[in-house]
ROFINU-391014 format. One line per field, with one value per residue: residue number from 0; residue in one letter; y, x, z of N, C-alpha, C in turn. Coordinates in nm, 2 decimals, decimal comma. Layout:
// residues N
n = [NUM  ...]
res = [A  ...]
nyy = [Y  ...]
nxx = [X  ...]
nzz = [Z  ...]
cayy = [Y  ...]
caxx = [X  ...]
cazz = [Z  ...]
cyy = [Y  ...]
cxx = [X  ...]
czz = [Z  ...]
// end
This chain:
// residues 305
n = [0  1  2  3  4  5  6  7  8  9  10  11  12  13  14  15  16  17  18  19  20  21  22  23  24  25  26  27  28  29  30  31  32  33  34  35  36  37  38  39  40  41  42  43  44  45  46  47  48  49  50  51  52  53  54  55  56  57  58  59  60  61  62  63  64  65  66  67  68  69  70  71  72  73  74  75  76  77  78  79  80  81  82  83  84  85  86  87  88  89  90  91  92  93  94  95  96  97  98  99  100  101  102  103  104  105  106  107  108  109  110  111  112  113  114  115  116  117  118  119  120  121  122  123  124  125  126  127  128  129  130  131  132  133  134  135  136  137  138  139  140  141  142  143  144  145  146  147  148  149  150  151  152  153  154  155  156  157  158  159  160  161  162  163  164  165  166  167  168  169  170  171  172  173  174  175  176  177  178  179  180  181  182  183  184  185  186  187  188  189  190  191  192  193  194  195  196  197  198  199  200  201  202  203  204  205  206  207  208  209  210  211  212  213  214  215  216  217  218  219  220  221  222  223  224  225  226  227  228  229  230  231  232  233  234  235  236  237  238  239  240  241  242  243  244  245  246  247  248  249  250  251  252  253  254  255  256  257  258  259  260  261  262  263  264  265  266  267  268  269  270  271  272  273  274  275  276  277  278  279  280  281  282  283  284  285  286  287  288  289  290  291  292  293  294  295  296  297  298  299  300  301  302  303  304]
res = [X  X  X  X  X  X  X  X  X  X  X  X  X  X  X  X  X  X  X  X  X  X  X  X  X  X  X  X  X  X  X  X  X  X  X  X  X  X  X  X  X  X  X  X  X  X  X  X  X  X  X  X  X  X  X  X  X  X  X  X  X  X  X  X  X  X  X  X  X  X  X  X  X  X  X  X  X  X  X  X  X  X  X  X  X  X  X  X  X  X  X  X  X  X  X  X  X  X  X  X  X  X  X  X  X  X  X  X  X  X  X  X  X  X  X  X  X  X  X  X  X  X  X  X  X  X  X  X  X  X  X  X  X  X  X  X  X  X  X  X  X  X  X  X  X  X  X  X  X  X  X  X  X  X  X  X  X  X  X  X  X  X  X  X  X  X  X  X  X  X  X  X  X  X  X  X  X  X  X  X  X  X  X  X  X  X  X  X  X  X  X  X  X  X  X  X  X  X  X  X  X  X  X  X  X  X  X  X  X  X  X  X  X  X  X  X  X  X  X  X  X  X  X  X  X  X  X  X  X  X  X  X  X  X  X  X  X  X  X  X  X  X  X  X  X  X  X  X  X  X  X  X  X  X  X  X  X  X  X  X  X  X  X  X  X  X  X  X  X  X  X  X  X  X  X  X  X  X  X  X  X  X  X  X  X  X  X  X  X  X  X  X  X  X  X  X  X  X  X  X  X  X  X  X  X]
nyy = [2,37  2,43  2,55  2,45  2,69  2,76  2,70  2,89  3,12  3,13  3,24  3,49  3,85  3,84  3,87  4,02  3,80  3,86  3,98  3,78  3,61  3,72  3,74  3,47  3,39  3,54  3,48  3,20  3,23  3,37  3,20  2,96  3,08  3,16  2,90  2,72  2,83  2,80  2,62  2,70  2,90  3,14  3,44  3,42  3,34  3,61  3,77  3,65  3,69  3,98  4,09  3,93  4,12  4,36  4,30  4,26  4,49  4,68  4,54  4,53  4,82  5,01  5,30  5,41  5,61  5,50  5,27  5,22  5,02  4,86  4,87  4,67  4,42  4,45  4,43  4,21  4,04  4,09  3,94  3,68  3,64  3,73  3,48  3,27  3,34  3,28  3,02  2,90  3,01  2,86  2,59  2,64  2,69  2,41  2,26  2,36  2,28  1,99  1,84  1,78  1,74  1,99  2,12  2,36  2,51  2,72  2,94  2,80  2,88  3,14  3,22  3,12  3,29  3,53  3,48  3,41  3,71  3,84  3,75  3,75  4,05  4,11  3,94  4,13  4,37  4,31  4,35  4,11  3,89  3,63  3,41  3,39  3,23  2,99  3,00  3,01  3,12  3,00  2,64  2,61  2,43  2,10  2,13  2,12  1,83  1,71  1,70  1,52  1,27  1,34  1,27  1,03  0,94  1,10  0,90  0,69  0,79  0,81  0,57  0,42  0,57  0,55  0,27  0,18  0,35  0,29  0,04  0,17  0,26  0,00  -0,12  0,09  0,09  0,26  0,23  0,23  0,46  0,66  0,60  0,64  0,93  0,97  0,90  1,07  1,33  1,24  1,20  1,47  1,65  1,49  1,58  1,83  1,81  1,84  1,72  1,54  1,66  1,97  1,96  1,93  2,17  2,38  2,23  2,35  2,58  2,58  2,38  2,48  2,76  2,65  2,51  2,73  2,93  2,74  2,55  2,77  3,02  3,00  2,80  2,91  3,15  3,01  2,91  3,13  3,18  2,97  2,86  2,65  2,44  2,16  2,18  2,38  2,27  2,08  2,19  2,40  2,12  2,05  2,29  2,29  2,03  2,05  2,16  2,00  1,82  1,78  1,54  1,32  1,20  1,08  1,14  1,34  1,30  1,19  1,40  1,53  1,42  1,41  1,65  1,75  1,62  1,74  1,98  1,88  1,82  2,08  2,23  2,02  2,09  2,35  2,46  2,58  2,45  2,14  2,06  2,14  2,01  1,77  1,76  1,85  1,67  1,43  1,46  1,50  1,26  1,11  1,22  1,11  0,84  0,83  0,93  0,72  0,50  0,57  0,59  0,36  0,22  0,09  0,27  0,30  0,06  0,00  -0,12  -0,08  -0,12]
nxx = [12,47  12,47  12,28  12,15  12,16  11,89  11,72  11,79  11,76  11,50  11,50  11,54  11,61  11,42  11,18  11,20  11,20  10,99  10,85  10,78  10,67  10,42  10,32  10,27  10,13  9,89  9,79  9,78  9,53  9,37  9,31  9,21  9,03  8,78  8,62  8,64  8,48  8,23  8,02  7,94  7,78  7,62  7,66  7,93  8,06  8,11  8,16  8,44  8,50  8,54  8,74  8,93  8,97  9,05  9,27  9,41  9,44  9,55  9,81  9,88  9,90  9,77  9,74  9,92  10,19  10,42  10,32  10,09  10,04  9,94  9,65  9,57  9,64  9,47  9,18  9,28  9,22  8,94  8,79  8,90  8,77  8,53  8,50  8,57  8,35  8,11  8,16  8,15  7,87  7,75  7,81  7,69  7,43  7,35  7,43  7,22  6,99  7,03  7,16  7,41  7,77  7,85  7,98  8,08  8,21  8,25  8,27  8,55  8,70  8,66  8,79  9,06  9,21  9,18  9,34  9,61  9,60  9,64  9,87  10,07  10,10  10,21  10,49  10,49  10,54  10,75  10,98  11,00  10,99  10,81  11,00  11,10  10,91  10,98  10,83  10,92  11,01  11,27  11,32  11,09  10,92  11,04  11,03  10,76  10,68  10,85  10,64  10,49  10,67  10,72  10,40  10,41  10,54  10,40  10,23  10,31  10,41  10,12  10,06  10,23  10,17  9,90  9,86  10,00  9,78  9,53  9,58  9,56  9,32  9,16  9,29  9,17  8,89  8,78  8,75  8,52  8,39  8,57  8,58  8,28  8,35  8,47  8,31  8,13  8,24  8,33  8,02  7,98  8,14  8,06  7,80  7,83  7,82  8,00  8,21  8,47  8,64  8,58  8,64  8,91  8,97  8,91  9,01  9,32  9,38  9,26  9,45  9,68  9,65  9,66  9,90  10,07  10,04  10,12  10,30  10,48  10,49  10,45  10,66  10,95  10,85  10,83  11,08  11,26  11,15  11,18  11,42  11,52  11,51  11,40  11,21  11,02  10,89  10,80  10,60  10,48  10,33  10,18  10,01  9,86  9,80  9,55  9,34  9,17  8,99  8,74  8,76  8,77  8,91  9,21  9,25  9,37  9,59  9,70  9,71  9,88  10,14  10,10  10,15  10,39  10,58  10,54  10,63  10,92  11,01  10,98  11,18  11,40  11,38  11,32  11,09  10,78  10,60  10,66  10,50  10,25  10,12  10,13  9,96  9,74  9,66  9,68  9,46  9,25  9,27  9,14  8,90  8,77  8,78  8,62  8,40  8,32  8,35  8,11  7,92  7,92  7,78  7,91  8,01  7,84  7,81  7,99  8,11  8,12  8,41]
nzz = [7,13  6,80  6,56  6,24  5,94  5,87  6,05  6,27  6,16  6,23  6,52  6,47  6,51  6,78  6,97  7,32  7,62  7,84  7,65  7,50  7,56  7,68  7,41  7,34  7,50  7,53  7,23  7,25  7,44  7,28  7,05  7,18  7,42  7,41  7,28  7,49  7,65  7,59  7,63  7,87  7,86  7,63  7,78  7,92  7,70  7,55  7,76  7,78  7,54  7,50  7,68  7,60  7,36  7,50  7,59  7,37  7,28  7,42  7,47  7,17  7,15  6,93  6,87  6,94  6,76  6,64  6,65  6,42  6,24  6,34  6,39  6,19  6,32  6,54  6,37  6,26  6,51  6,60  6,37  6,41  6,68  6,63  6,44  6,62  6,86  6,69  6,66  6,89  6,96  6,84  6,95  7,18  7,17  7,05  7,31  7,48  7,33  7,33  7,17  7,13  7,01  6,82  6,49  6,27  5,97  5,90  6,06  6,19  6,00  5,92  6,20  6,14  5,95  6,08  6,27  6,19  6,05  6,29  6,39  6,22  6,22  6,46  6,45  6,25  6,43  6,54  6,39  6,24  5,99  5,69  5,69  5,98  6,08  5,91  5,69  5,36  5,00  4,87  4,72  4,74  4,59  4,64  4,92  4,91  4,83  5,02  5,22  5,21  5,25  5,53  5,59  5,54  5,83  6,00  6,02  6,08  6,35  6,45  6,44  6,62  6,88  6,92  6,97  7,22  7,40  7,36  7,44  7,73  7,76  7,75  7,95  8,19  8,12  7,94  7,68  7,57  7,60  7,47  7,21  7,17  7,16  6,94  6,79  6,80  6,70  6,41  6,30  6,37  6,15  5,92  5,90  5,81  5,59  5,42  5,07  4,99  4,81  4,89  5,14  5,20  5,12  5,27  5,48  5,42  5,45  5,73  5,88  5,79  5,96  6,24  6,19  6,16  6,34  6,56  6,56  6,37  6,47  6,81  6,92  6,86  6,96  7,24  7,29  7,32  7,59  7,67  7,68  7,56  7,30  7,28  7,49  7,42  7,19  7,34  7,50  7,32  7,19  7,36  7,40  7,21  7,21  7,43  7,32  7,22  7,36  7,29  7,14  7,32  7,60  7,58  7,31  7,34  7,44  7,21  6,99  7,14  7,11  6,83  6,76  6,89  6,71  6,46  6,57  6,61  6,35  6,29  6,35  6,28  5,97  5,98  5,79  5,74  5,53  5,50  5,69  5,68  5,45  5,54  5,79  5,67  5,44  5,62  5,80  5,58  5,48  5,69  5,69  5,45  5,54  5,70  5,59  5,43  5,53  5,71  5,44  5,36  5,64  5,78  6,03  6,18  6,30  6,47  6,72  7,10  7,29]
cayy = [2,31  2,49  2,51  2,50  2,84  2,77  2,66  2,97  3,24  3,15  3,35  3,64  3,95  3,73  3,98  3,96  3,63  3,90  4,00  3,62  3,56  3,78  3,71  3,30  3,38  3,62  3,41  3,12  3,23  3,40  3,10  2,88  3,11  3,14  2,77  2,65  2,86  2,79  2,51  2,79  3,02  3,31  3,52  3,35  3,36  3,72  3,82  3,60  3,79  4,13  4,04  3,95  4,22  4,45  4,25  4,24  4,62  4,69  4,42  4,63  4,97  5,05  5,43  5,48  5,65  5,40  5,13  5,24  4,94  4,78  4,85  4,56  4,32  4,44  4,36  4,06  4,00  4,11  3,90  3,59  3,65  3,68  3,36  3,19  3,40  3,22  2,85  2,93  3,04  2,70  2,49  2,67  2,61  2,27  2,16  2,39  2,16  1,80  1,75  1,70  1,79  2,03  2,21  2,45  2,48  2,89  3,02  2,78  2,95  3,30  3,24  3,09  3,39  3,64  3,48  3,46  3,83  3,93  3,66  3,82  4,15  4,06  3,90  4,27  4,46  4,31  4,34  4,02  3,82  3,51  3,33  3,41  3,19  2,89  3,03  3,08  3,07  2,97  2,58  2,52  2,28  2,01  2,14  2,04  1,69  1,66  1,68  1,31  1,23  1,39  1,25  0,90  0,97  1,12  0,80  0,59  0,87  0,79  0,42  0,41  0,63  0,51  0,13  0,16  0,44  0,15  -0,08  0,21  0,26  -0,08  -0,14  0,19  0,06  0,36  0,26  0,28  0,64  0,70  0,55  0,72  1,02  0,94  0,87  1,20  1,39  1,19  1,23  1,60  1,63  1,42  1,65  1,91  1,78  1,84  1,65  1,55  1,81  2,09  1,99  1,95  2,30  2,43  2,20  2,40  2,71  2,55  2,38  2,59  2,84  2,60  2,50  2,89  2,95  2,62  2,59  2,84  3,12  2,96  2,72  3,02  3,21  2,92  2,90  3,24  3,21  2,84  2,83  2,50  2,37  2,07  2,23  2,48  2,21  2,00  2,32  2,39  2,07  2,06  2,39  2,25  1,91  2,08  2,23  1,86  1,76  1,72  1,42  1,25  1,23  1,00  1,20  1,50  1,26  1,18  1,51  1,59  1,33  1,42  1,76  1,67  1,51  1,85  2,06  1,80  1,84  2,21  2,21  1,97  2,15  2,49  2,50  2,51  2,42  2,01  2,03  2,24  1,93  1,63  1,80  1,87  1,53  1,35  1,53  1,49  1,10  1,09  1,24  1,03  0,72  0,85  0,92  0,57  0,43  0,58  0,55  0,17  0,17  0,01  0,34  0,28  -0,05  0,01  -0,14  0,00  -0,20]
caxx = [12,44  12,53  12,20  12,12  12,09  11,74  11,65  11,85  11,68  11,33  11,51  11,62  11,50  11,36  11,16  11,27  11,15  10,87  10,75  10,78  10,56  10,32  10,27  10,24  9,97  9,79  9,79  9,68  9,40  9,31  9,28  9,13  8,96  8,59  8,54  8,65  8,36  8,13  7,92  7,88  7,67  7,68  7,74  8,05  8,18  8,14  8,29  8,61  8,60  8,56  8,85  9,05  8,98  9,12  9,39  9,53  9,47  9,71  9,90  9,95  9,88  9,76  9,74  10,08  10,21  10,52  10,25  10,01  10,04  9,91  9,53  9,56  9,66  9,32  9,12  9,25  9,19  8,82  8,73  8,92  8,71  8,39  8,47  8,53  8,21  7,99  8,14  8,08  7,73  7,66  7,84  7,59  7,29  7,38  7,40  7,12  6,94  7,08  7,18  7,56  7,85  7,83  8,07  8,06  8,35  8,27  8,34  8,68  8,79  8,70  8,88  9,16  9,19  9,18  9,43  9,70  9,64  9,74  10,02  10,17  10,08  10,29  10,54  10,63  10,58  10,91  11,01  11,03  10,90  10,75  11,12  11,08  10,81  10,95  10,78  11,04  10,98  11,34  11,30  10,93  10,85  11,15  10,93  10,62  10,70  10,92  10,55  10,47  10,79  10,63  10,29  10,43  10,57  10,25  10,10  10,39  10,39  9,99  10,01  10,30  10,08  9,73  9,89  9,97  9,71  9,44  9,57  9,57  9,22  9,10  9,25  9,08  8,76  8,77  8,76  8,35  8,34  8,64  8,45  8,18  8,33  8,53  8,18  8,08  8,33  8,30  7,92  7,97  8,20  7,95  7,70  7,89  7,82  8,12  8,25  8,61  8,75  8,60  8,70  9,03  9,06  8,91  9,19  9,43  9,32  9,23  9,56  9,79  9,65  9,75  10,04  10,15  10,04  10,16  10,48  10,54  10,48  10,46  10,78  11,07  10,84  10,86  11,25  11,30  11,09  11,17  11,58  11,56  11,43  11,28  11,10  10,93  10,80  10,65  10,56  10,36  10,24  10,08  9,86  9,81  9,67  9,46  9,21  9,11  8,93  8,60  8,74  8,79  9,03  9,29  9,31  9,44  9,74  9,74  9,72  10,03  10,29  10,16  10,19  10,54  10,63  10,51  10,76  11,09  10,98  11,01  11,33  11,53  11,42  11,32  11,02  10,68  10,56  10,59  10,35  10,05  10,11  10,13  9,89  9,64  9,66  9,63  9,30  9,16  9,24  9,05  8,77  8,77  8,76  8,51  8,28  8,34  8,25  7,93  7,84  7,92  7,70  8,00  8,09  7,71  7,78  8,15  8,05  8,15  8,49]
cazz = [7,00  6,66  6,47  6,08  5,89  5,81  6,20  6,32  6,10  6,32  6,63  6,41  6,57  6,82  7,10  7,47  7,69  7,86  7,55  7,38  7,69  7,67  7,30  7,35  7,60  7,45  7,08  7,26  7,48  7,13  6,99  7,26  7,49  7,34  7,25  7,59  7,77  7,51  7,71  8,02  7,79  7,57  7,84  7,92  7,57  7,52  7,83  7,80  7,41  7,52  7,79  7,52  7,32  7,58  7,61  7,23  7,22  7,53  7,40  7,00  7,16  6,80  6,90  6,92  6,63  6,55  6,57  6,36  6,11  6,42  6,40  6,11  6,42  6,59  6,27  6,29  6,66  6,58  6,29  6,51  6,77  6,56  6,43  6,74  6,91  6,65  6,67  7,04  6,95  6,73  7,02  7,31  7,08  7,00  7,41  7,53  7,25  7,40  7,05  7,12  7,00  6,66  6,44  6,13  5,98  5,86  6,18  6,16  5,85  5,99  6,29  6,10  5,86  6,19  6,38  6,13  6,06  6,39  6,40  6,06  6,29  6,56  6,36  6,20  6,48  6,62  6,27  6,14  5,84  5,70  5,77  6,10  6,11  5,85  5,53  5,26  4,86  4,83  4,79  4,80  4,54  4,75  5,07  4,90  4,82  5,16  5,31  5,13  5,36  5,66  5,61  5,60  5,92  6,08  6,06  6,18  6,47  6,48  6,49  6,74  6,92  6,94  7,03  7,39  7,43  7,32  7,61  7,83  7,75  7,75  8,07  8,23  8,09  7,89  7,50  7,51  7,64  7,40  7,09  7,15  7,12  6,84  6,66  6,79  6,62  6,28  6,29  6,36  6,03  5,82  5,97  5,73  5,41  5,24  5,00  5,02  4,77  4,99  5,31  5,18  5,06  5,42  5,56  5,37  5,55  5,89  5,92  5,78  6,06  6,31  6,19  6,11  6,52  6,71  6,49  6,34  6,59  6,97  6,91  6,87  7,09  7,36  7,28  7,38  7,69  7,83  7,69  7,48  7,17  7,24  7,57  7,36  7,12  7,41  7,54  7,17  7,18  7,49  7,43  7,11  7,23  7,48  7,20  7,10  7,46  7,24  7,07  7,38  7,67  7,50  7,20  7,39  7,42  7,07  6,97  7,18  7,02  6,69  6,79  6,91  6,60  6,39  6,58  6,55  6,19  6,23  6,44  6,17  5,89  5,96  5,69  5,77  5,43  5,49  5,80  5,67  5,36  5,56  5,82  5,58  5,40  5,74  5,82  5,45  5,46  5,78  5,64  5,34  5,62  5,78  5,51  5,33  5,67  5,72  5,35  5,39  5,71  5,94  6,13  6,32  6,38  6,51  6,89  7,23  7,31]
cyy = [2,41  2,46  2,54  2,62  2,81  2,76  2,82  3,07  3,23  3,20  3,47  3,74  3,89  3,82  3,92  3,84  3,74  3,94  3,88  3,56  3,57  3,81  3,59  3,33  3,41  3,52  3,29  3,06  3,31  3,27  2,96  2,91  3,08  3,03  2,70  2,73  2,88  2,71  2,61  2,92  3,07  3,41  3,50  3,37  3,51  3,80  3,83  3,70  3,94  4,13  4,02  4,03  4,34  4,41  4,27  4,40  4,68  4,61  4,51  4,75  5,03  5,24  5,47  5,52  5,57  5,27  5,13  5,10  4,83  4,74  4,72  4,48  4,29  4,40  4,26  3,97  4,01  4,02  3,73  3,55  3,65  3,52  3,26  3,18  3,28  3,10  2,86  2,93  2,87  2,61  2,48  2,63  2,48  2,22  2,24  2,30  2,05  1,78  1,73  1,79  1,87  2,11  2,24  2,52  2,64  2,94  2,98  2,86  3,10  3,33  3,24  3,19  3,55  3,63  3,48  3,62  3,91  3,88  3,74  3,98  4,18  4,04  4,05  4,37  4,46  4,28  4,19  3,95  3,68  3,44  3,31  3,26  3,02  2,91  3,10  3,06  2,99  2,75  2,47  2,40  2,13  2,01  2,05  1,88  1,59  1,65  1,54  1,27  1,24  1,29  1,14  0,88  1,00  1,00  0,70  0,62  0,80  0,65  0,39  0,48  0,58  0,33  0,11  0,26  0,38  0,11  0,02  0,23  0,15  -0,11  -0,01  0,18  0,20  0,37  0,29  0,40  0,69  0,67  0,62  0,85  1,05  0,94  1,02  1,33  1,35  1,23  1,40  1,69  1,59  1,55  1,79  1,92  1,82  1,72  1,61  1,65  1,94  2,07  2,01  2,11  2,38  2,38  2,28  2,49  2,71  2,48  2,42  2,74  2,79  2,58  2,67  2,93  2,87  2,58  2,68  2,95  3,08  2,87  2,84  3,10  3,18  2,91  2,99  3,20  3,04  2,78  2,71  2,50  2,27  2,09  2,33  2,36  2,10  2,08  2,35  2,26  2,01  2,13  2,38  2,14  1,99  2,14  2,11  1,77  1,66  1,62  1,27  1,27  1,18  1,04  1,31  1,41  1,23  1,28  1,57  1,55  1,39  1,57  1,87  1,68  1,63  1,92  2,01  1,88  1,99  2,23  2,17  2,06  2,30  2,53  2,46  2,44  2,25  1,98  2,06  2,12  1,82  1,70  1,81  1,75  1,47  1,37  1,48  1,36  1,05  1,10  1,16  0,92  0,75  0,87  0,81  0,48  0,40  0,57  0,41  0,11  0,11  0,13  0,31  0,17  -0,13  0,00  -0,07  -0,14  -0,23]
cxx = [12,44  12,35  12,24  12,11  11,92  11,68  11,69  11,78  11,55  11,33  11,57  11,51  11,38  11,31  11,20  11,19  11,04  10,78  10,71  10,64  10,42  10,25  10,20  10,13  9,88  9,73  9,71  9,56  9,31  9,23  9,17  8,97  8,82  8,55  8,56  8,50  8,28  8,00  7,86  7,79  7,77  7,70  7,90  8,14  8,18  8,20  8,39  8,62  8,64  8,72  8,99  9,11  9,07  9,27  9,43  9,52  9,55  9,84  9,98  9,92  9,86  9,81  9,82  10,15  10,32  10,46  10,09  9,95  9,97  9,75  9,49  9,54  9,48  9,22  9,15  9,18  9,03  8,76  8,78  8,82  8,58  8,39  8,48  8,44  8,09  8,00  8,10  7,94  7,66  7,68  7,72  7,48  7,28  7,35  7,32  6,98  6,94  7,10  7,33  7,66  7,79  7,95  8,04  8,17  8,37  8,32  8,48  8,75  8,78  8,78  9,00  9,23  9,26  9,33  9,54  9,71  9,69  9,82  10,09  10,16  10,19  10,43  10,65  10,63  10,70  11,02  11,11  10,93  10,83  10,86  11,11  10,99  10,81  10,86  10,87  10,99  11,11  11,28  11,13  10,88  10,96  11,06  10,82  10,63  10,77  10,79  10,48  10,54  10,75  10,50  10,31  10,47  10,48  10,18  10,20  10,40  10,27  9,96  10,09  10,23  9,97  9,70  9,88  9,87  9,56  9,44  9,53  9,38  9,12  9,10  9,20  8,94  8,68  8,73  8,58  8,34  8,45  8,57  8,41  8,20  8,40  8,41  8,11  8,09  8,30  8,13  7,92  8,00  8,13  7,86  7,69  7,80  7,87  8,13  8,40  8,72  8,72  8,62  8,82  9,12  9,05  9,03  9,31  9,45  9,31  9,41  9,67  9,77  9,69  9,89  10,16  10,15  10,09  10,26  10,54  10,58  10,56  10,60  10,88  10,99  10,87  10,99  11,26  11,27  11,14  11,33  11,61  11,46  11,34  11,17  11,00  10,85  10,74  10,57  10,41  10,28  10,11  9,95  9,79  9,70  9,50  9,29  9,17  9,04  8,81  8,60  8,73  8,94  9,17  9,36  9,38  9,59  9,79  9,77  9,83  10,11  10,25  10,20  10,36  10,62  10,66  10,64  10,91  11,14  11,06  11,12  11,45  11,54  11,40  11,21  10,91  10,58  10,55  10,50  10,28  10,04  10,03  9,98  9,71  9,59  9,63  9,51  9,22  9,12  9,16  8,95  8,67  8,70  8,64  8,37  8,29  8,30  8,13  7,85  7,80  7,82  7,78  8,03  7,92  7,74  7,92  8,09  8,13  8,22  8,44]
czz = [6,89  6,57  6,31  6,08  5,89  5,99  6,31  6,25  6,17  6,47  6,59  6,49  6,69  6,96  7,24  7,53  7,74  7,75  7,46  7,46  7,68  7,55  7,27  7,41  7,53  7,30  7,14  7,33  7,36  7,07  7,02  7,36  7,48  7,34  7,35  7,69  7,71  7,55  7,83  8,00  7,69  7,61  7,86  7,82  7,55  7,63  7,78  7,63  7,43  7,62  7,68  7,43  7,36  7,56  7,50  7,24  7,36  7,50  7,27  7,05  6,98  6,75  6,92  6,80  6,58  6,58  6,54  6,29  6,23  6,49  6,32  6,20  6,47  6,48  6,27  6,43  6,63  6,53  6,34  6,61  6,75  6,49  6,50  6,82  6,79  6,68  6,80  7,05  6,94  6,84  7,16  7,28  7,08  7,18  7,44  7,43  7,26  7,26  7,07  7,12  6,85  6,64  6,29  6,09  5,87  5,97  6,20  6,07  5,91  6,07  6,24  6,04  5,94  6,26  6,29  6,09  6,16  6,43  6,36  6,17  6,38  6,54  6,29  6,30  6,59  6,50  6,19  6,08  5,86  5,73  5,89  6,16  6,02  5,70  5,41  5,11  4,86  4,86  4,76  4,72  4,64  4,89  5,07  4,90  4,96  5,26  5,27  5,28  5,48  5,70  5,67  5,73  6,02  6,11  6,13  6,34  6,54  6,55  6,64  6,86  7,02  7,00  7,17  7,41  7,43  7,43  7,71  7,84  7,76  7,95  8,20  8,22  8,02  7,71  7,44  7,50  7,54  7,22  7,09  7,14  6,98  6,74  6,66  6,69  6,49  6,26  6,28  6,23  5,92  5,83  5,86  5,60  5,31  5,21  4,99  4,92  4,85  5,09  5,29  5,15  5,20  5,49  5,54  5,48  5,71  5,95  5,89  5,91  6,18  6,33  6,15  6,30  6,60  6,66  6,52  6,45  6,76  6,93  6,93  6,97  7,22  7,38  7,33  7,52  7,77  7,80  7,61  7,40  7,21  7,41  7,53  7,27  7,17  7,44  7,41  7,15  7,25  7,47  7,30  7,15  7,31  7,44  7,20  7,27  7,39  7,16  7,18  7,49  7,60  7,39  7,22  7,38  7,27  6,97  7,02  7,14  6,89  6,67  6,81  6,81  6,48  6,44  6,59  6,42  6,18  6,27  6,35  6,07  5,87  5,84  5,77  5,65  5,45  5,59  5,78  5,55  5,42  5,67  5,77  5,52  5,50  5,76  5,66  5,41  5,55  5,75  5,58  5,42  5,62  5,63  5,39  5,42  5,67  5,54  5,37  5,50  5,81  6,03  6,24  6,37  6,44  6,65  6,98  7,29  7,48]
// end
């Protein structure tokens, strides 16, 4: 298959399948590690960081003199790691407390902040750019508005989606225990007390770091490493969904189509600019829901199907 210029510049300089490997891993036990052994203590979580620690600085060998530019990477890995280490903290607190589920959405933004530094890290020390990765100026206002186009899309994805995922839930006898975590989540977010212009600007931030790592990055990484295009972006949206357990089992599937759907997107047109839009927008309208809900007083009295 003959790709586009624009889809074909995101394997330029494209490191070997063992190094593509051992970057995908690394990036997304980065990303995951901490908040997945966050329920088994704070011992637990500061192991698996220190662990990973080691790992990113064997990984950038900083101390090598032609990759110097590669202590940055480790600052980033650090300040990732401190922002994941705290939501860890708030999440261990929160069930050693029986109060639930919680989230604080500083430690998101720190993490988010970290881990694209040692993306962009990564990124030049197999010397390539923001292209590499789907971020071009050439273009951007057409991008911006092509994520309108996108958004609408996300939700056609969403509804197609969440339809047979419903039956499969109902007849599982699963939509109560799915609910309920669905309310969990939304309560947790309220919990916040943003306002819908500041979550939206955090969105900017939070999902542009996804979408810069589970696009941008892991997708052409996975191409190298698994030989096809659209095996790398089930591939990406697999380890993507798997972050989203705490909304519910179900949503880990919904999270993988739209996940899915994200990397087509990036595949046809080679920009990551209309996914961190539509992405962003999708999350912000949810919010919105959700806190028009619970002002209204119907998200309490949304029953257990």
């Amino acid at each position: 298959m003959v790709l586009r210029g624009d889809v074909a510049v995101l394997l330029e300089k494209a490191p070997s399948k063992r190094q593509a490997l051992a970057e995908a891993a690394f990036v997304f036990f980065a990303v995951l590690g901490p908040s997945s052994v966050a329920r088994l203590g704070k011992g637990a979580a500061v192991a698996v960081e220190l662990a990973l620690l080691a790992w990113g600085l064997m990984l950038l060998r900083p101390w090598e003199s032609s990759r110097r530019g590669a202590w940055w990477g480790v600052l980033g890995l650090v300040v990732a790691l401190g922002g994941a280490g705290a939501g860890a903290w708030v999440a261990s607190d929160a069930a050693e407390a029986e109060k639930g589920f919680s989230l604080s959405m500083a430690p998101l933004v720190v993490r988010a902040l970290g881990m694209c530094l040692l993306v962009a890290v990564l990124l030049w020390r197999n010397g390539q750019g923001p292209a590499q990765v789907g971020l071009v100026r050439e273009g951007w206002a057409r991008e911006l508005l092509l994520g309108v186009a996108v958004l609408v899309g996300t939700y056609v994805v969403h509804l197609a989606a969440s339809v047979p995922l419903a039956a499969v839930a109902v007849a599982l006898k699963l939509a109560g225990q799915e609910l309920e975590a669905r309310k969990g989540v939304a309560a947790a977010l309220l919990g916040t007390g943003l306002g819908v212009p500041a979550f939206a600007a955090i969105m900017v931030v939070v999902t542009g770091f996804e979408e810069f790592v589970f696009r941008g990055f892991l997708v052409p990484r996975l191409r190298v490493v698994l030989g096809g295009w659209v095996p790398a972006i089930l591939g990406a949206a697999a380890l993507f969904s798997v972050g989203h357990f705490y909304e519910g089992t179900l949503a880990v599937f919904q999270t993988f189509v739209m996940g899915a759907w994200f990397g087509f997107v990036l595949w046809y047109r080679g920009r990551l600019l209309p996914l961190i839009v539509a992405h962003t927008a999708f999350n912000t309208i949810s919010f919105a829901l959700m806190l028009w809900l619970s002002r209204s007083g119907l998200l309490e009295k949304l029953p257990p199907l």
